[in-house]
C-alpha positions, 0 to 999 in steps of 0.5 A: 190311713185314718190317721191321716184324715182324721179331723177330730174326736167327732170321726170317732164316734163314727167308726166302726170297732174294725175301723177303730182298732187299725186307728188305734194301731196308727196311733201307737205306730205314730208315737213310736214314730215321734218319740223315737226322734224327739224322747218321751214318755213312750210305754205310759201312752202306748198302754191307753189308746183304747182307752182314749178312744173309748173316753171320746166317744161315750163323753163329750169334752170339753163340756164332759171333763176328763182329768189326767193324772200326771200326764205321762199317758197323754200322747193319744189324748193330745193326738186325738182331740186337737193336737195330731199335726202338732205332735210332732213338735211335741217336748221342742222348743216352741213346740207342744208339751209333754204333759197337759196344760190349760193354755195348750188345748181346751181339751186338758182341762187341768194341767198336771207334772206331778201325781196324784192331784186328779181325784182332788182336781176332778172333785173339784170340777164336779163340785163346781159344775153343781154348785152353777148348774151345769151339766156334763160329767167329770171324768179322771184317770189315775194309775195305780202308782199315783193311787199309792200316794195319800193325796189320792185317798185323800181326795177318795175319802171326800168325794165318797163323804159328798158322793156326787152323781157323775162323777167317775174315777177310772184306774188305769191299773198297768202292773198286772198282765192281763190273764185271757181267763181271768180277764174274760171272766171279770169283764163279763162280770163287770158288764153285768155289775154296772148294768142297769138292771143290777144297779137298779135292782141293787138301790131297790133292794136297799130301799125295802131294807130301810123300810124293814129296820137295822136287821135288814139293813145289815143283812143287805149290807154283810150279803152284798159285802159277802159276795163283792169280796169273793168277786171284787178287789175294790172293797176298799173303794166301796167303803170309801163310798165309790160304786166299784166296778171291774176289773175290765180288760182296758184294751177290749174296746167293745166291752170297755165302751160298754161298761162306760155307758152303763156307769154313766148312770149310776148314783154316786161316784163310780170307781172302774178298775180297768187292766192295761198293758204298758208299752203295748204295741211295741215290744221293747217297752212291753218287755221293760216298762219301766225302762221305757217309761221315758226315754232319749231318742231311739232306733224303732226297728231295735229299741235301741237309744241313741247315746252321744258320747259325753261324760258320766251324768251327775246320777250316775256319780252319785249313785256309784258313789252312795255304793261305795260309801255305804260299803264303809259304814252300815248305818247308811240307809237309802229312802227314796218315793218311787224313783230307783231308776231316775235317781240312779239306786239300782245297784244300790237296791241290789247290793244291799236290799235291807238298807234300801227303801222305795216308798211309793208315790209318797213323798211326805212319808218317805221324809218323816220315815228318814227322820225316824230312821235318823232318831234311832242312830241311821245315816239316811239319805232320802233321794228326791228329785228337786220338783218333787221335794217340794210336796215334802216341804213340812216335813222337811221344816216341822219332822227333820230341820226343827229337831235337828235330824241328820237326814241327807237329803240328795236332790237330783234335777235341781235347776233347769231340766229342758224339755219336761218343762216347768212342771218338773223343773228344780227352780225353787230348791235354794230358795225354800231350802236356804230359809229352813233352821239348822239346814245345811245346803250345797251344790258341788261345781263338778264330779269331785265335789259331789263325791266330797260333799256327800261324805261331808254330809254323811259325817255331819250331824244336822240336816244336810240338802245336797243338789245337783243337776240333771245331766252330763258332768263335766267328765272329772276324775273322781277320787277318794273322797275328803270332808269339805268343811262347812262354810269354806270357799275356794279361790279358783282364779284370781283378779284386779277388776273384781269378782264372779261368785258362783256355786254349783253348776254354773262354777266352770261357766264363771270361769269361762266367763272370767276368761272371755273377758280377759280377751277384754282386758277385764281381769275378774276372779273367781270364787 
C-alpha cells in the first residue's frame, strides 16, 4: 500500500499520476476507515483529496501558506503532511483535532471553526510576508457556502483594492455535479486562460491600450468583458479585482496540477474555481451530503449509524415543538444562517416553506433580518448555534435589544459540545447575553421546560435568548405547554444544611448531588 510508506509530502512529488490516484483511493478508504469508528465530518474531506495532493506538490509548505476554511475538509491535508499515524485518534481525548489548529502541526498555518475568515487571514499572511520580505506564496481554499458570507467579500474587495502578486483564493465549489461535458470543456478552457502565453499577451495588450488613451482602454476592457461573460461565471471576481480562472474539474489531478502551475505566475490575486464532488469515493455520502456532512460513528459496508438508545436530544424537542407551536399562531416565522438540519428545522421547512428562512452562512443578516420581521408585527425565532451567535453580537445589542424587539432567539449547543472542540464550544453565551439591555435569557433544566420556555418567549414582548444544550435529554415527558413566568424559581428539594443553586443542564446533577450528600448527613436543597 503507498499509504502505508508514505513518509510525508515530499513522496508526492515523486509519484507518478497512476500512483497518485490509487494513494488518493487509500486515502479516502482511510477516512471512511476512522470516521466510521470515531464520527466526523466525512463527505467535506472525501471531495478534496486531489486537491490536497495537487496543493502539496506545486507549493511548498509550510514556507508556501495554505489557509483552510473552516477546516471541515481538512483529513487528507492532516493525513498527508504529518499527521497519518495520528489520525486515527483523530476528535479523541488527547488525540488530534477536527479541525486545524496552530499548535498541532505547522502545516495548519491558521486555526479555523467557523467560516469565511480564510480570505481575510490569507491576505493577511501575503500582506505580512511583503512587508518582511519574505518569499512563498499564499494560498486559501474557501467553499462556495462559506463565500456566501459577507466576511468573505469582504476580504475579496480588499485584496482586489491591494491586488497582491501570489496570492491565490481557490473555490471549492461542491454544489454542482460535475457534467462530463461541460466539465471537459471549461477545463480546457481554463488551461489555455491561465497559461502563460494568454496571460502574457492579456497584459500586453492593456499596455498598448494605455498608450492608445480612454477609447482604447475601453474598447480592450468591454471586449475581454464581452467574451468572459460568455465564457466565465466569475465576472463578479474580476470586478472585484481577482484574475478569475475556471471552472476546473477538482478531481482531474493532471489538468488541476496544470492550472496551479500556470496561476502561480499571474499578477495580482487569482481567483480558480474549481468543481468537486462531496463524499466522493463512498456512495452514502455521494447520495446525501448533506447528511454526511458530520456524522456519529458508523457501519462502512452499509452506511448505516450506530444509535445507542437513549432519550430525544434537546433539538429534536425543539424542533417538534416549534411545529407545533407555529400550528397555533401564523405570526411565528423561523430564520436560521445555514443550519436546518443541525438546529432540527426540517420538518418545519416542510410544513411551512413560506414562514421559513435559511440565509446562508450569515449570521448578522439573519439577526437584524429577525429585527425587522419582528417590526412589522412577526414572532421570529432566529435559531443559531451558541458558538455561532457570537458573530452576530452587534446586532443582537444595537438592531434587536436597543430597540426592544421581540425576537426569540433559540440557541442550540449551548455549553460543552465534546469532541468539536473549543471552536465550537457554546461557553460564552450566559456571559455576553446576560450584560445585554432588556434581554431576557433562560435555560430549561429538561424536556418540559423547554417546550414552556419557548412558549413563554413567543408571548413576551422584549427580546427573549432561550439555550439548550447539545445532545440526549433526559427522556421527560412532554406536555402541553404553560407560560413560565419571568424571574420565577422552583424549589425542587428542600434542606437544613444549605443550598445548591442551579439552572439549566446542570439541574438534575444538583439533585444528584444533593442526594449523595445526604449519604453524608449534609441535607442541601435545591433551587
Amino acid at each position: 500500500m503507498l499509504l502505508e510508506n508514505y513518509k510525508g509530502p515530499i513522496d508526492l512529488k515523486y509519484m507518478t499520476y497512476e500512483e497518485l490516484e490509487k494513494l488518493a483511493e487509500e486515502v479516502r478508504d482511510y477516512i471512511i476507515e476512522v470516521t466510521a469508528k470515531n464520527g466526523g465530518h466525512v463527505a467535506p474531506g472525501l471531495g478534496v483529496v486531489e486537491l490536497t495532493i495537487a496543493l502539496l506538490r506545486v507549493f511548498d509548505p509550510p514556507k508556501d501558506v495554505i489557509v483552510w476554511d473552516i477546516g471541515h475538509q481538512a483529513y487528507p491535508w492532516k493525513i498527508l503532511t504529518d499527521r497519518k499515524d495520528q489520525f486515527p485518534t483523530l476528535r479523541q481525548y488527547g488525540g488530534i483535532s477536527g479541525f486545524l489548529r496552530r499548535e498541532e502541526s505547522p502545516y495548519d498555518a491558521f486555526g479555523a471553526g467557523h467560516s469565511s475568515t480564510s480570505i481575510s487571514a490569507g491576505l493577511g499572511f501575503r500582506v505580512g510576508k511583503d512587508l518582511l520580505k519574505r518569499d512563498g506564496y499564499v494560498v486559501v481554499v474557501i467553499g462556495d457556502g462559506a463565500m456566501t458570507a459577507g466576511m468573505a467579500f469582504e476580504a475579496l474587495n480588499n485584496a482586489g483594492h491591494i491586488r497582491p502578486n501570489k496570492f491565490i483564493v481557490i473555490l471549492n465549489d461542491n454544489e454542482m455535479s460535475i457534467s462530463p461535458n461541460v466539465g471537459a470543456i471549461s477545463t480546457y478552457l481554463s488551461k489555455i486562460i491561465s497559461g502563460h502565453f494568454v496571460q502574457e499577451t492579456r497584459q500586453k495588450v492593456k499596455k498598448i491600450a494605455e498608450h492608445l488613451g480612454s477609447p482604447a482602454k475601453r474598447l480592450v476592457k468591454l471586449t475581454e468583458e464581452f467574451l468572459k461573460g460568455i465564457i466565465s461565471p466569475g465576472i463578479i471576481f474580476e470586478e472585484l479585482g481577482f484574475n478569475y480562472i475556471g471552472p476546473v474539474n477538482g478531481h482531474d489531478l493532471p489538468a488541476l496540477e496544470t492550472t496551479l502551475k500556470n496561476v502561480k505566475d499571474i499578477e495580482g490575486p487569482v481567483l480558480l474555481h474549481i468543481y468537486t464532488r462531496k463524499g466522493k469515493g463512498y456512495k452514502p455520502a455521494e447520495n446525501d451530503p448533506v447528511t454526511w456532512h458530520g456524522v456519529a460513528p458508523y457501519k462502512r459496508e452499509s452506511g448505516e449509524f450506530i444509535k445507542k438508545p437513549s432519550p430525544p436530544t434537546w433539538t429534536s424537542v425543539f424542533g417538534k415543538a416549534i411545529v407545533e407551536l407555529a400550528e397555533r399562531d401564523e405570526k411565528i416565522v423561523v430564520i436560521t444562517p445555514a443550519m436546518k438540519e443541525g438546529s432540527g428545522l426540517v420538518e418545519f421547512a416542510k410544513r411551512f416553506p413560506e414562514r421559513f428562512f435559511d440565509v446562508g452562512i450569515a449570521e448578522q443578516h439573519a439577526c437584524t433580518f429577525a429585527g425587522g420581521l419582528a417590526a412589522e408585527g412577526l414572532k421570529p425565532v432566529a435559531c443559531y448555534y451558541s458558538t455561532f451567535l457570537q458573530r452576530a453580537y452587534d446586532q443582537v445589542i444595537h438592531d434587536i435589544a436597543l430597540q426592544k424587539l421581540h425576537v426569540v432567539f433559540a440557541i442550540d449547543r449551548g455549553g460543552l459540545v465534546g469532541e468539536d472542540g473549543p471552536t465550537h464550544h457554546g461557553v460564552f453565551d450566559l456571559s455576553y447575553l446576560r450584560i445585554v439591555p432588556n434581554m431576557i435569557v433562560c435555560a430549561p433544566k429538561d424536556e418540559q421546560e423547554l417546550v414552556d420556555l419557548l412558549y413563554t418567549g413567543l408571548n413576551q414582548t422584549l427580546p427573549f435568548a432561550l439555550r439548550y444544550p447539545r445532545g440526549p435529554a433526559y427522556g421527560v415527558q412532554v406536555e402541553e405547554p404553560k407560560n413560565i413566568p419571568i424571574g420565577s424559581w422552583e424549589e425542587l428539594l428542600d434542606g437544613e444544611d444549605g443550598v445548591i443553586l442551579a439552572v439549566g443542564y446542570p439541574v438534575y446533577q444538583a439533585l444528584r448531588a444533593a442526594e449523595e450528600l445526604r449519604k453524608e448527613g449534609i441535607k442541601m436543597g435545591v433551587v
